[in-house]
C-alpha positions in Angstrom: 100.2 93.6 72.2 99.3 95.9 75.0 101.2 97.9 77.5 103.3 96.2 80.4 103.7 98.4 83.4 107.2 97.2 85.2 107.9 98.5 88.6 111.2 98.7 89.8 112.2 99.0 85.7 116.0 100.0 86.9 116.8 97.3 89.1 117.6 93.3 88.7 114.6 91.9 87.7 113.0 94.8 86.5 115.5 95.4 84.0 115.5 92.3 82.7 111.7 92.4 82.8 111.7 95.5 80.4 114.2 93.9 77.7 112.4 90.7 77.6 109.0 92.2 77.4 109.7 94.8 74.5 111.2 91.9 72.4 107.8 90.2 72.9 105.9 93.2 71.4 105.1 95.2 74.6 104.8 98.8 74.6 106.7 99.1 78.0 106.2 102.0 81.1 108.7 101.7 83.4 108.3 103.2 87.4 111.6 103.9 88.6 112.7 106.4 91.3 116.2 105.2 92.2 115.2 104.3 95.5 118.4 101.8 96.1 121.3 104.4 95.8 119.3 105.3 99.2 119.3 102.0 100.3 122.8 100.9 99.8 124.8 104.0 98.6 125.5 105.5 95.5 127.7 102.1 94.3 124.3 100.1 94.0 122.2 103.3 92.1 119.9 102.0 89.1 120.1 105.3 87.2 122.9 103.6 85.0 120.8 100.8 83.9 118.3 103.0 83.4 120.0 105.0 81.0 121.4 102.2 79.3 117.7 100.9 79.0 116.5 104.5 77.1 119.6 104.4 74.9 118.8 100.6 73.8 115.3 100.6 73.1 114.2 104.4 72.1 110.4 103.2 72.5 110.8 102.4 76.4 109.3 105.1 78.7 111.1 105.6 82.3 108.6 107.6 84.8 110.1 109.1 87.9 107.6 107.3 90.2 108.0 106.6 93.6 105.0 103.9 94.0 104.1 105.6 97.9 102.7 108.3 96.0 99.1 106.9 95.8 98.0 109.6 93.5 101.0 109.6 91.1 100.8 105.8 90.4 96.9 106.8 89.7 97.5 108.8 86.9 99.5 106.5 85.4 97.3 104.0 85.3 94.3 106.0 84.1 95.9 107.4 81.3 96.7 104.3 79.7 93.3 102.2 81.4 92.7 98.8 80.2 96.0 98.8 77.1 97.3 97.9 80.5 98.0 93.8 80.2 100.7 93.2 82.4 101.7 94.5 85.3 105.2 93.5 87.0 105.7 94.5 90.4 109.9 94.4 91.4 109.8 97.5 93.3 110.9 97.1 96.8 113.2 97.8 99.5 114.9 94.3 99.7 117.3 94.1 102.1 115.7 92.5 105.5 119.0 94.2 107.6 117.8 97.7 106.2 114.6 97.6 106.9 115.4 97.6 110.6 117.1 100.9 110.1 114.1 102.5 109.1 110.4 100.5 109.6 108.0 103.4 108.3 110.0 103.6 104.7 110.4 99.2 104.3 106.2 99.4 105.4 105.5 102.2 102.8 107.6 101.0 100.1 107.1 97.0 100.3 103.6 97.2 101.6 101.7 100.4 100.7 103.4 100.6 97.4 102.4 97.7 96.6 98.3 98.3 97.6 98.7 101.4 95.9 99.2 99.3 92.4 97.5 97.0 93.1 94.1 99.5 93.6 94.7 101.1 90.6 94.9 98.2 88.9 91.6 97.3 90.2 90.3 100.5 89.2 91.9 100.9 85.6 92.6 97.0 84.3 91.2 94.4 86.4 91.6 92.4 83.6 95.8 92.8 83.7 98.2 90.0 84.6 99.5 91.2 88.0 103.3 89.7 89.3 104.7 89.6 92.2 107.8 90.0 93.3 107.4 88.1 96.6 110.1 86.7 99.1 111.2 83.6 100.9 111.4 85.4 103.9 107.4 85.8 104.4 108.2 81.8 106.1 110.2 83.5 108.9 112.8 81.3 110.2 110.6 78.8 110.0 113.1 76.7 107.5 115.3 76.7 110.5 113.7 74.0 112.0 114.6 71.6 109.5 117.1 68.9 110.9 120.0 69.7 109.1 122.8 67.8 109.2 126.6 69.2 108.8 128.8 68.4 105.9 131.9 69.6 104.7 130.7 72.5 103.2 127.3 73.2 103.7 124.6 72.0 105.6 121.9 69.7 103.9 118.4 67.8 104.5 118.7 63.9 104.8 117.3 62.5 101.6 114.1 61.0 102.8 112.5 63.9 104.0 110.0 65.2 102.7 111.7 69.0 101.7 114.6 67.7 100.4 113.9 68.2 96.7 113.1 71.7 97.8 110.8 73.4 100.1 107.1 74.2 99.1 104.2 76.5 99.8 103.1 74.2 102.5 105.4 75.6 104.9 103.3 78.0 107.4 104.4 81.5 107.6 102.8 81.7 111.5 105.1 81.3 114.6 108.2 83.0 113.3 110.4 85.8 113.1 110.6 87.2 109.4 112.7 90.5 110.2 110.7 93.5 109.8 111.3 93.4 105.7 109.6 89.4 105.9 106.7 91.1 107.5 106.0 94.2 104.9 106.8 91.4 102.5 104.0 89.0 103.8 101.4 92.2 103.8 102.0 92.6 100.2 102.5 89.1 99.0 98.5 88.2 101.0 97.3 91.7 99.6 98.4 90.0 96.7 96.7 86.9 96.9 93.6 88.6 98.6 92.9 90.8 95.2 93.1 87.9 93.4 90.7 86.8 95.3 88.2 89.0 96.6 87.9 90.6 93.4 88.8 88.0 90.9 92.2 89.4 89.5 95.0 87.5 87.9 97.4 87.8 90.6 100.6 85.9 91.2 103.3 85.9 93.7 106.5 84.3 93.8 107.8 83.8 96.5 111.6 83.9 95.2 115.0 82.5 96.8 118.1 84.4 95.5 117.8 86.7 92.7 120.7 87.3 90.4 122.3 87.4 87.1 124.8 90.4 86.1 122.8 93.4 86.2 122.6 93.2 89.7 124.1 96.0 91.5 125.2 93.5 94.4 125.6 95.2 97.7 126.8 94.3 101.4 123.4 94.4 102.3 121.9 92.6 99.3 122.8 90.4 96.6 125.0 88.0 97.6 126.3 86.7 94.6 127.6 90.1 92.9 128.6 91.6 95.6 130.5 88.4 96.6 132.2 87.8 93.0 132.8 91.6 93.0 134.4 91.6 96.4 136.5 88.7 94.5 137.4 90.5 91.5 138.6 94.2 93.0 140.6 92.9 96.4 137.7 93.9 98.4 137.2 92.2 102.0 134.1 90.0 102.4 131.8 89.0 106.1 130.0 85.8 106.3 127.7 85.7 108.7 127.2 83.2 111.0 126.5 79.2 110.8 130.4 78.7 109.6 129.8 79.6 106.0 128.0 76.3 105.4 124.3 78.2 104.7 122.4 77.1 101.5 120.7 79.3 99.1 119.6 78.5 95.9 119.8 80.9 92.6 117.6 81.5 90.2 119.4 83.9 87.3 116.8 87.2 86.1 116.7 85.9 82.9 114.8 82.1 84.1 112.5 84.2 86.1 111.6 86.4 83.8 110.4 83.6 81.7 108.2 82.4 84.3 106.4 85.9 84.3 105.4 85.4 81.1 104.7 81.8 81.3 102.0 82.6 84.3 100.8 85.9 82.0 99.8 83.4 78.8 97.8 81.5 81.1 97.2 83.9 84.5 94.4 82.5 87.3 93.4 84.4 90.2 95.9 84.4 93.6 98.5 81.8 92.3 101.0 81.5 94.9 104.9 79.5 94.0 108.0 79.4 95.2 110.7 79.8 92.9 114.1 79.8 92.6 117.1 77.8 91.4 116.1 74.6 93.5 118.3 71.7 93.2 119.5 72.7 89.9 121.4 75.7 91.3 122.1 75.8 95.0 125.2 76.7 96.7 126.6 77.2 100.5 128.7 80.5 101.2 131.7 78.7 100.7 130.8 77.0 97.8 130.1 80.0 96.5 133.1 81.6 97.4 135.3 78.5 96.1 133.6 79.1 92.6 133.7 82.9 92.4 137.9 82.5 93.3 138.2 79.7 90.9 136.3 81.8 88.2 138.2 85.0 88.9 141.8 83.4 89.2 142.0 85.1 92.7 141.8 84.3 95.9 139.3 86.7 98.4 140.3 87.5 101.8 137.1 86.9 103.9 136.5 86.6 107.3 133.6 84.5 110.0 131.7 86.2 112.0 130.0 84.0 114.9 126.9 86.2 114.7 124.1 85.3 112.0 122.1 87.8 110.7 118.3 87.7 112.3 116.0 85.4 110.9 118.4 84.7 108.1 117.6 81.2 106.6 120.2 78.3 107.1 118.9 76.5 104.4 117.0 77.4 101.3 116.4 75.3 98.6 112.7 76.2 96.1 110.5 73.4 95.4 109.8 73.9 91.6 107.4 71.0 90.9 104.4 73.2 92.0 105.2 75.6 89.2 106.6 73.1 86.9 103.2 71.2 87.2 101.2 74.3 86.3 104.0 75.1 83.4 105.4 72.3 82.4 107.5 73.6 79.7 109.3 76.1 81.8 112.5 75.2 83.7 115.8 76.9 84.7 118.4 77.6 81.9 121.3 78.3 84.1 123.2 76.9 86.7 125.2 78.3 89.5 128.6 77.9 87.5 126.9 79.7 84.6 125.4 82.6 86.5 128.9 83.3 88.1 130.6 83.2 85.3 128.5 85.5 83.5 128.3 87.9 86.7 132.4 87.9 86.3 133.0 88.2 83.1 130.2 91.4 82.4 131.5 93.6 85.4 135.0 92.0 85.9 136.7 95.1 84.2 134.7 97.9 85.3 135.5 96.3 89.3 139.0 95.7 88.6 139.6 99.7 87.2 137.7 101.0 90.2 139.5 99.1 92.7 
C-alpha cells in the first residue's frame, strides 16, 4: 500500500485514524501541531498521544505542521507526490463556543487549512482518497424546528415523521445560524464537495454528530462525553446548558468511524456527502448521559442547569445512517452508548481519579 496522510494525527479521530491505517499496511505521515492545548488549555494537549503513537508503531512519522501554512503543507505533499492514497483530514478547531473568541484563527484553521490540503492534493495526488472531517453544525439550527415533543428525559420526534429514524442530508443548510465554527465548517465541507467536483477528486465529507471513544481529551468546551464521565470520575462540577438537560445527541465511537473511512476509500466517488454518527443505535439526552456515566462510575456528579443554551446548539440530533448504509452496506456501528462509556471510564478512570 501507499502512503496515508492524516491531519490532526494527535487528536480523537486522528489517532485512531493512524493506528487503524498502519495495521492495514499504510505507511502513515501524520500533521500535527498541538493546536488544542491552545484551544482548551494544557489539560486537553495531544502531544501525549502523540508520543504514545511514535513509541507504538516506530514506522509512524509525526510532522510539526500547522495546515495554515500553505507552503509547508506543499512540501509535504510533493515530496511524497502520487504514493499519496489517502488523505484524512481531522484537523480543526472544533468547538463552535471558541470560535467566537477568535473568528480569524476558527476561518484559517477550519477553512483555509483545509483549501490549503486540499490544493496540494490537486496538485500532487488527484487520484488520493480525500476525507472529511465535516460537522452537523453546517445545518445551523435548522434541526431546531423539528416539533419535538417533551418526555421524561429527553426530548424526541413523534414516530411518523419523516426524521425520526434520523436526520438526513436533505436538510438545507440556508436560513440559519450555525455559530461562526458551523460557518468555517460549511466553507470547507462545499470546498470539499466542490473539488470533487469541479475537478473530479474522490472527495467525501461526513458530516458527523458526536465524536468520541477514550482517546478523547474531553474538554468544557468540547467533547461531551469525556469530559462529562471525567467530571464524574474526579469530583469535578459539571454545566448543562439550557433546554433542561433533555437535548439529544447521538455518538458514534472513533473506532466505527474510522471504519467508514476506509469503507468510502475501497470504493471512493467524487463529492460524496453523509451524515454519520451513532443514529438510533446510540443516542442519548444530557441526563441520560449523566445517569449512565454515575451508574458506570459508582458516583454520583454534582451538576448544575443553566437556563441559557449555548447559540445555535442543536436540541436534537440523531444521524440518518441509511444513506451511507445503502452505499456500504456492510458497514454499521459496533458500539453502543453503554459501551463507549464504559470504555471512556475504565481507560482514564485512574489517571482522573490521581489528579483530582
Amino acid at each position: 500500500m501507499g502512503i496515508a496522510v492524516v491531519t490532526g494525527s494527535g487528536g480523537l479521530i486522528g489517532s485512531e485514524s493512524v493506528s487503524h491505517f498502519i495495521r492495514a499496511g499504510f505507511d502513515v505521515l501524520g500533521l500535527e501541531n498541538d493546536m488544542r492545548s491552545r484551544f482548551f488549555g494544557p489539560d486537553a494537549s495531544t502531544h501525549p498521544v502523540t508520543e504514545r503513537l511514535v513509541r507504538q508503531f516506530p514506522e509512524f512519522r509525526s510532522l510539526d505542521v500547522d495546515i495554515r501554512d500553505t507552503d509547508a503543507v506543499e512540501r509535504v505533499f510533493a515530496e511524497h507526490g502520487p504514493q499519496i492514497e489517502l488523505v484524512v483530514h481531522t484537523a480543526a478547531q472544533p468547538s463552535h463556543d471558541w470560535a467566537a473568541s477568535d473568528p480569524l484563527t476558527d476561518f484559517g484553521v477550519n477553512a483555509n487549512g483545509t483549501l490549503n490540503l486540499l490544493e496540494s492534493t490537486r496538485r500532487h495526488c488527484p487520484g488520493a482518497t480525500f476525507v472529511f472531517t465535516s460537522t452537523n453544525k453546517v445545518y445551523g439550527d435548522t434541526p431546531n424546528r423539528l416539533p419535538l415533543v417533551e418526555l421524561e428525559t429527553r426530548l424526541e420526534l413523534p414516530a411518523d415523521h419523516r426524521y425520526f429514524g434520523g436526520i438526513d442530508t436533505t436538510m438545507t443548510i440556508d436560513d440559519s445560524m450555525h455559530s461562526l465554527f458551523g460557518v468555517s465548517k460549511v466553507a470547507a465541507d462545499l470546498m470539499v464537495q466542490e473539488y470533487g467536483r469541479y475537478f473530479d477528486m474522490p472527495t467525501v465529507c461526513f458530516r458527523a454528530g458526536c465524536l468520541t471513544g477514550p482517546n478523547h481529551a474531553g474538554a468544557m468546551l468540547h467533547g461531551f462525553l469525556s469530559y462529562l464521565m471525567r467530571c464524574t470520575v474526579a469530583g469535578e462540577p459539571y454545566t448543562i446548558f439550557g433546554y433542561d438537560g433533555r437535548q439529544v445527541r447521538d455518538n458514534i465511537h472513533s473506532a466505527d468511524l474510522v471504519r467508514a473511512f476506509e469503507a468510502v476509500h475501497r470504493a471512493p466517488r467524487p463529492a460524496a456527502v453523509y451524515n454519520i454518527g451513532g443514529g438510533r443505535y446510540s443516542n442519548c439526552s444530557m441526563i441520560e448521559a449523566i445517569a449512565l456515566c454515575e451508574e458506570i462510575a459508582g458516583r454520583s456528579l454534582q451538576w448544575t442547569l443553566s437556563d441559557q443554551s449555548r447559540m445555535g446548539d442543536h436540541r436534537w440530533w440523531i444521524s440518518d445512517l441509511r444513506e451511507f448504509q445503502t452505499d456500504f452496506p456492510d458497514w454499521e456501528p459496533e458500539f453502543d452508548l453503554r459501551a463507549i462509556l464504559r470504555e471512556i471510564h475504565d481507560q482514564n478512570a485512574e489517571r482522573w481519579s490521581a489528579a483530582s
